[in-house]
Backbone as ProteinMPNN parsed JSONL, in Angstrom:
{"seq_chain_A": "XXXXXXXXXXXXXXXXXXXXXXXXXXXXXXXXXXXXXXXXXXXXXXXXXXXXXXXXXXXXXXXXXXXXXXXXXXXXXXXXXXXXXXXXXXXXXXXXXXXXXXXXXXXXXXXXX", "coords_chain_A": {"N_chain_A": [[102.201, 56.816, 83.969], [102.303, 60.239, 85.462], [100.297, 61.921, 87.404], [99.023, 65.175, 87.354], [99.413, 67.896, 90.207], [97.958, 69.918, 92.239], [97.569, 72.322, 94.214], [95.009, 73.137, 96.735], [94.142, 76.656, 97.382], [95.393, 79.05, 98.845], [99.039, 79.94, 99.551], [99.743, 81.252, 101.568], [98.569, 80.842, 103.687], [98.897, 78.388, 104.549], [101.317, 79.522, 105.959], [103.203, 79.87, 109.19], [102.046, 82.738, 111.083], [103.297, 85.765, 111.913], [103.636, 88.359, 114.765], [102.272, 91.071, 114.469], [104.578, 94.408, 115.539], [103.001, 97.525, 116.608], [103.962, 100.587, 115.532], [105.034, 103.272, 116.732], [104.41, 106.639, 116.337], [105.503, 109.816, 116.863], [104.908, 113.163, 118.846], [102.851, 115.429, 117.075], [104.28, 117.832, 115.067], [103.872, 121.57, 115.421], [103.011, 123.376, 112.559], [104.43, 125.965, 110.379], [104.07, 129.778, 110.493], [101.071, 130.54, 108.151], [101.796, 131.657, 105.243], [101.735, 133.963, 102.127], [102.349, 134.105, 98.774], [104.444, 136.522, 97.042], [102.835, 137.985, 94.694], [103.106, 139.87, 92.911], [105.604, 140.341, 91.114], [105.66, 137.501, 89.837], [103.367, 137.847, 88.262], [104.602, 140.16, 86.626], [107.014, 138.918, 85.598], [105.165, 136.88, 84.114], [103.857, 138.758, 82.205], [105.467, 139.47, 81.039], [106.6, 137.307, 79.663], [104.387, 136.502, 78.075], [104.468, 138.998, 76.178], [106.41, 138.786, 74.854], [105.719, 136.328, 73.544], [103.275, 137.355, 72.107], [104.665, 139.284, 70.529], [106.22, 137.8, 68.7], [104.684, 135.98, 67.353], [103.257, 138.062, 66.06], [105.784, 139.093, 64.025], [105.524, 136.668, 62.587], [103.396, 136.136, 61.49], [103.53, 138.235, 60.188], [105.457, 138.128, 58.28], [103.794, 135.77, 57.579], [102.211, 136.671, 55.68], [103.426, 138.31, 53.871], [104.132, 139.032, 50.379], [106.282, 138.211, 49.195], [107.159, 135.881, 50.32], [105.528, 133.83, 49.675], [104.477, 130.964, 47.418], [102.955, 130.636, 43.997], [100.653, 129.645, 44.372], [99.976, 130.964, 46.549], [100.835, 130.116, 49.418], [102.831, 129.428, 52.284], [106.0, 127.656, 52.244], [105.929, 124.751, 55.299], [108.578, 124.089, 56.433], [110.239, 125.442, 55.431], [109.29, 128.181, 56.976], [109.667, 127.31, 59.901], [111.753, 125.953, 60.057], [115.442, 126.181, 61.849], [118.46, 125.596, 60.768], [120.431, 126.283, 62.477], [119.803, 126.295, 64.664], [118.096, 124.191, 67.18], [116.381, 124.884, 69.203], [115.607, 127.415, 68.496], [113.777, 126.517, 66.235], [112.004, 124.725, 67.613], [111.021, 126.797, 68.929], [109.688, 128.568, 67.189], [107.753, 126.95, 65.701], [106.304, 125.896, 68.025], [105.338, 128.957, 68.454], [103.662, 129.363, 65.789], [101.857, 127.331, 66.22], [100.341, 128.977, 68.268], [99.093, 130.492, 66.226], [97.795, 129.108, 64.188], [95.981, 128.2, 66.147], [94.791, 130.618, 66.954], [93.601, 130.971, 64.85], [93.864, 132.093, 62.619], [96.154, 131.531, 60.783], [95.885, 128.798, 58.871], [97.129, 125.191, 58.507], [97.78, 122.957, 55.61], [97.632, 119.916, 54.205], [100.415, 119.302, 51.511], [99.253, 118.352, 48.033]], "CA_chain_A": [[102.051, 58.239, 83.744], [101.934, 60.475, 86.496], [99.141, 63.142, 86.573], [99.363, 66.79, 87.837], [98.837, 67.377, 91.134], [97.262, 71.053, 92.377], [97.401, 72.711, 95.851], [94.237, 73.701, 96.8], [94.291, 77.487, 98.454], [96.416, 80.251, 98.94], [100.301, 79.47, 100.364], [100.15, 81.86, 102.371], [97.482, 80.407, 104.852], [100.361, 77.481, 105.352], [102.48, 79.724, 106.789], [102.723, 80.511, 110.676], [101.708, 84.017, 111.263], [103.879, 86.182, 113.165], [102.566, 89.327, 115.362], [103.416, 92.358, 114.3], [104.569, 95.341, 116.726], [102.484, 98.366, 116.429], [104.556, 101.357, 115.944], [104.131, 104.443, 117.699], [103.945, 107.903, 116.236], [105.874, 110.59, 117.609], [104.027, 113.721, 118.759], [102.666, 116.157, 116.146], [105.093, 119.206, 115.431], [103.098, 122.745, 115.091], [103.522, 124.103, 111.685], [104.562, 127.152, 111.185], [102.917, 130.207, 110.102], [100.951, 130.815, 106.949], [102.431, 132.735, 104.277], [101.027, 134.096, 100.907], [103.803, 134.554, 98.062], [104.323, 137.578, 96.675], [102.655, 137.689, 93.603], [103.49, 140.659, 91.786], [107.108, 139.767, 90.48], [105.202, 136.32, 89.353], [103.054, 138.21, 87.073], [105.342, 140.663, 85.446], [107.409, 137.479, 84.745], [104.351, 136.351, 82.962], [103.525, 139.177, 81.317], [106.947, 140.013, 79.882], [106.952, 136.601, 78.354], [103.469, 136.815, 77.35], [104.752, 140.044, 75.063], [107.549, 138.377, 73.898], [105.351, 135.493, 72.455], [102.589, 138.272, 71.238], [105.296, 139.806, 69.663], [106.526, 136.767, 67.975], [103.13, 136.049, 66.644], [102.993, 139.29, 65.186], [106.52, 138.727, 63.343], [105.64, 134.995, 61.732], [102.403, 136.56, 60.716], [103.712, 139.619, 58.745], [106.08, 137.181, 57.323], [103.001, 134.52, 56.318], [101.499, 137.985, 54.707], [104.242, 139.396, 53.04], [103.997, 138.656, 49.266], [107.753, 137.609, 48.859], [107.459, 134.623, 50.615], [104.794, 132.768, 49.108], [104.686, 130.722, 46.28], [102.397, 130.785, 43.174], [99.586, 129.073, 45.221], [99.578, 131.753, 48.297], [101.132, 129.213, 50.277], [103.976, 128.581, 52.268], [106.281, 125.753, 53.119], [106.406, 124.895, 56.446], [109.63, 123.736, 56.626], [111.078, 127.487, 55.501], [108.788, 128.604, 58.086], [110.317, 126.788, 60.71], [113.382, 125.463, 60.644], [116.345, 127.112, 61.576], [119.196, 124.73, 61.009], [121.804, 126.756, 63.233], [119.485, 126.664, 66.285], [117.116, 123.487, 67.527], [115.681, 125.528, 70.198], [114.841, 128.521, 67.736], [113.211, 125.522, 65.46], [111.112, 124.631, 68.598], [109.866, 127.777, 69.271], [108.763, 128.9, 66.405], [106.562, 125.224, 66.212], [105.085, 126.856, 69.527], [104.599, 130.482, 67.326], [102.93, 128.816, 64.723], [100.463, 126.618, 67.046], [99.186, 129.627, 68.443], [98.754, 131.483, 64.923], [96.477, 128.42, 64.011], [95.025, 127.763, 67.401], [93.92, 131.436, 66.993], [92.087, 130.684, 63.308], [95.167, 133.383, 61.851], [96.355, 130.727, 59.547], [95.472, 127.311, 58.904], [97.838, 124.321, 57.956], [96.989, 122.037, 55.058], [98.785, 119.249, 53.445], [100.537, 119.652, 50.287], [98.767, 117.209, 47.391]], "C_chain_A": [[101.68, 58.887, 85.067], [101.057, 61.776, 85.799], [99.729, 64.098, 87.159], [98.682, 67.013, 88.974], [98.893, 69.317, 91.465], [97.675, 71.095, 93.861], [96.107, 73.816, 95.735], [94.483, 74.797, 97.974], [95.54, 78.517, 98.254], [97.662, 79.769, 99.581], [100.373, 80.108, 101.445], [99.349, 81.728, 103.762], [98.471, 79.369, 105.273], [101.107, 77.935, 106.435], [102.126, 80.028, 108.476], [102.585, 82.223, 110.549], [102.415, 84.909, 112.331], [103.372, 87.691, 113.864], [103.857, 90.196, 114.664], [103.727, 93.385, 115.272], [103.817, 96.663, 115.938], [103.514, 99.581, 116.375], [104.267, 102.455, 115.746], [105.137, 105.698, 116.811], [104.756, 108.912, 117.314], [104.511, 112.022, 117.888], [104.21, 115.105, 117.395], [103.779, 117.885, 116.237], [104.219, 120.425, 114.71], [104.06, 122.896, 113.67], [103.52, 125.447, 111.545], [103.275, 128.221, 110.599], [102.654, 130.701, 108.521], [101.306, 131.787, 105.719], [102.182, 133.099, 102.602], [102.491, 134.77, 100.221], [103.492, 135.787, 97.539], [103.886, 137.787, 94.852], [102.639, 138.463, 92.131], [104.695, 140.681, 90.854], [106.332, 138.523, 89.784], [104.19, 136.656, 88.028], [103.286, 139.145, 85.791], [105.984, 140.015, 84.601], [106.363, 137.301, 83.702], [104.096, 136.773, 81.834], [104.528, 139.373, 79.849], [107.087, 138.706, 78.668], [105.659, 135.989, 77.651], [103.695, 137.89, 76.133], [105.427, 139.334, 73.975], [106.555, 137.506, 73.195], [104.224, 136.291, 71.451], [103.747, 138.918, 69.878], [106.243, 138.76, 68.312], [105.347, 136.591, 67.069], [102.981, 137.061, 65.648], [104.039, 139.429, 64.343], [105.827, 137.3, 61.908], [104.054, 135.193, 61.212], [102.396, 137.792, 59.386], [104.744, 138.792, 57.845], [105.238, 136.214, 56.208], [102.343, 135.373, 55.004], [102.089, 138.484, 53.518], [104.325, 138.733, 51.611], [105.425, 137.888, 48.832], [107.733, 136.623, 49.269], [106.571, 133.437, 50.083], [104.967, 132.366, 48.02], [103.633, 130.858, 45.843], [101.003, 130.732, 43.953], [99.071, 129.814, 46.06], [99.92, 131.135, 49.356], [102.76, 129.478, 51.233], [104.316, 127.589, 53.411], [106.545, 125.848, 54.506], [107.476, 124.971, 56.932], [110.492, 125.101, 56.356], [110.857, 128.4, 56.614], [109.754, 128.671, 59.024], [111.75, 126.548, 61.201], [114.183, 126.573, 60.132], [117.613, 125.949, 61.672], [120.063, 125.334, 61.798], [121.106, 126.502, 64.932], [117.986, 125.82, 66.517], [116.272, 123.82, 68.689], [115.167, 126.975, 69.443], [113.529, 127.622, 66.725], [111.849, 125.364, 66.481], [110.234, 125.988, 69.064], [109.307, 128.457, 68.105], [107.629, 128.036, 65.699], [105.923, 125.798, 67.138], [104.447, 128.093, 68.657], [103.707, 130.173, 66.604], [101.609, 128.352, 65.163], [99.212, 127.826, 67.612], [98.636, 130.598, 67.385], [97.571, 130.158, 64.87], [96.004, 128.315, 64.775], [93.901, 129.408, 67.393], [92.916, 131.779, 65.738], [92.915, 131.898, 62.549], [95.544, 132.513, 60.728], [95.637, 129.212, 60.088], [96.886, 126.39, 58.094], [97.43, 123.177, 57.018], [98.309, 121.392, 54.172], [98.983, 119.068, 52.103], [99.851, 118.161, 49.101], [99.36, 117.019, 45.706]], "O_chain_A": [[100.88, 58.312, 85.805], [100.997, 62.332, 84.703], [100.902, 63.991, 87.515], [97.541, 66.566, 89.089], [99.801, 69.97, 90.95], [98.031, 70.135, 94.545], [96.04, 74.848, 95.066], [94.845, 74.48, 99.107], [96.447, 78.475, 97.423], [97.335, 78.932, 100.423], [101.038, 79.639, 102.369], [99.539, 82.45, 104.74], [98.904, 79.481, 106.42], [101.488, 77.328, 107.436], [101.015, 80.342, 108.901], [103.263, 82.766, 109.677], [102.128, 84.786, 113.522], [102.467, 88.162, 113.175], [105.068, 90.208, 114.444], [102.902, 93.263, 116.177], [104.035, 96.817, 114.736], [104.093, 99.616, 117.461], [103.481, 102.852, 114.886], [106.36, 105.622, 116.698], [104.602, 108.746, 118.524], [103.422, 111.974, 117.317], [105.252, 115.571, 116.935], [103.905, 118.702, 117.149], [103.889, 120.289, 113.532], [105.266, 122.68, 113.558], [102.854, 126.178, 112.278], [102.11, 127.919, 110.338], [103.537, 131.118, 107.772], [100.652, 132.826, 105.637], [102.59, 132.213, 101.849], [103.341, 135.513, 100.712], [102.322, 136.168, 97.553], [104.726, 137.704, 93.956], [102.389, 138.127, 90.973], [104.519, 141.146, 89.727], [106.544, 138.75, 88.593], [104.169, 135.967, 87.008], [102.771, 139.166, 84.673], [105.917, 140.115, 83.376], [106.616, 137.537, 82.521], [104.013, 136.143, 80.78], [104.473, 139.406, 78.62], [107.426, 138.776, 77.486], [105.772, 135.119, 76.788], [103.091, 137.642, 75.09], [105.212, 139.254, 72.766], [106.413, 137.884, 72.032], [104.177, 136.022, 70.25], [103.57, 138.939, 68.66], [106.739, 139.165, 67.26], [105.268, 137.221, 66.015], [102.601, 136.836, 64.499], [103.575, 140.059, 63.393], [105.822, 137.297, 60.677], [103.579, 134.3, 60.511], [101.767, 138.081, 58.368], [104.695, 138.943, 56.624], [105.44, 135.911, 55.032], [102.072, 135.003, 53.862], [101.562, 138.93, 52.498], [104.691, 137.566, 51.751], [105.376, 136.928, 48.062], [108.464, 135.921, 48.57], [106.935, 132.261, 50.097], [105.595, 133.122, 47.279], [102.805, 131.199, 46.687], [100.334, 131.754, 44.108], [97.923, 129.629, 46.462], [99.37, 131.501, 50.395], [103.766, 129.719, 50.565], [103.838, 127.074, 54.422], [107.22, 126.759, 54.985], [107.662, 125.778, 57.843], [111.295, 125.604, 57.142], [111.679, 129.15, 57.14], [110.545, 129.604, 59.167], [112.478, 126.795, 62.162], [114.143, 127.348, 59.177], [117.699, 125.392, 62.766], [120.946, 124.479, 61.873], [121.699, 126.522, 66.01], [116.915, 126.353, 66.225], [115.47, 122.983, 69.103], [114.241, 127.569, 69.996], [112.433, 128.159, 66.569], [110.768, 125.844, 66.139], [109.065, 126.061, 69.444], [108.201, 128.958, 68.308], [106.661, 128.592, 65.179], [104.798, 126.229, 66.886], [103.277, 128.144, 68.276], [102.686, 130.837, 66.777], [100.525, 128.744, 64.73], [97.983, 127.81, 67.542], [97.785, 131.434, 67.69], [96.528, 130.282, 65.511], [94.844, 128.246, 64.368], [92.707, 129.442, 67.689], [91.921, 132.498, 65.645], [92.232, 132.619, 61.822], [95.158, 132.892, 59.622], [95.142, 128.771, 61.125], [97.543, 126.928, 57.203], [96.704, 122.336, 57.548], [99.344, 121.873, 53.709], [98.035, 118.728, 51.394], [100.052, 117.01, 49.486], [99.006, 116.053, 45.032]]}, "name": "protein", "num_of_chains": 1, "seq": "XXXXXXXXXXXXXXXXXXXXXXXXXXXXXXXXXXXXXXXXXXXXXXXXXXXXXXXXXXXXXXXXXXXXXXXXXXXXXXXXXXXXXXXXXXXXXXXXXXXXXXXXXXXXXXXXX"}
């Protein structure tokens, strides 16, 4: 029977060691000069689609309100809510609409039993 035989140590201490070359760094190039963006275009952007989602909000809330849509319970389904089968990017944002109706304590979501 033969036994098992070990190498004591790292392999890499075996090996020869070769030098390395140091390499050199060109010299530093000036950067240029500092420049602050313009930041008024950056926050009309924001605001405009800050409205738009206020104004969304304020849609999918007069909808959760409106007596026609609920059932017996005062409830409704999410899934009517939500989905729009013609348009998986209208589906998605109104999932975003919704988050911030509950995130703002406007509705709450609870599961049907």
């Amino acid at each position: 029977v033969v036994g098992v035989t070990t190498m004591f140590g790292p392999f890499q201490d075996l090996m020869p060691k070769e030098a390395r070359q140091a390499s050199r760094r060109g010299p530093r190039q000036k950067l240029g000069e500092h420049v602050n963006p313009d930041e008024l275009e950056d926050a009309q952007a924001c605001c405009s689609e800050q409205q738009k989602t206020d104004k969304n909000m304020e849609e999918m809330l007069n909808i959760l309100l409106d007596a026609d849509n609920l059932d017996a319970d005062g409830s409704v389904k999410m899934a009517e809510l939500i989905f729009n089968p013609k348009s998986f990017s209208q589906t998605v944002e109104n999932i975003f609409t919704l988050s911030f109706l509950v995130k703002d304590g406007r509705v709450k979501v609870v599961e049907n039993t």
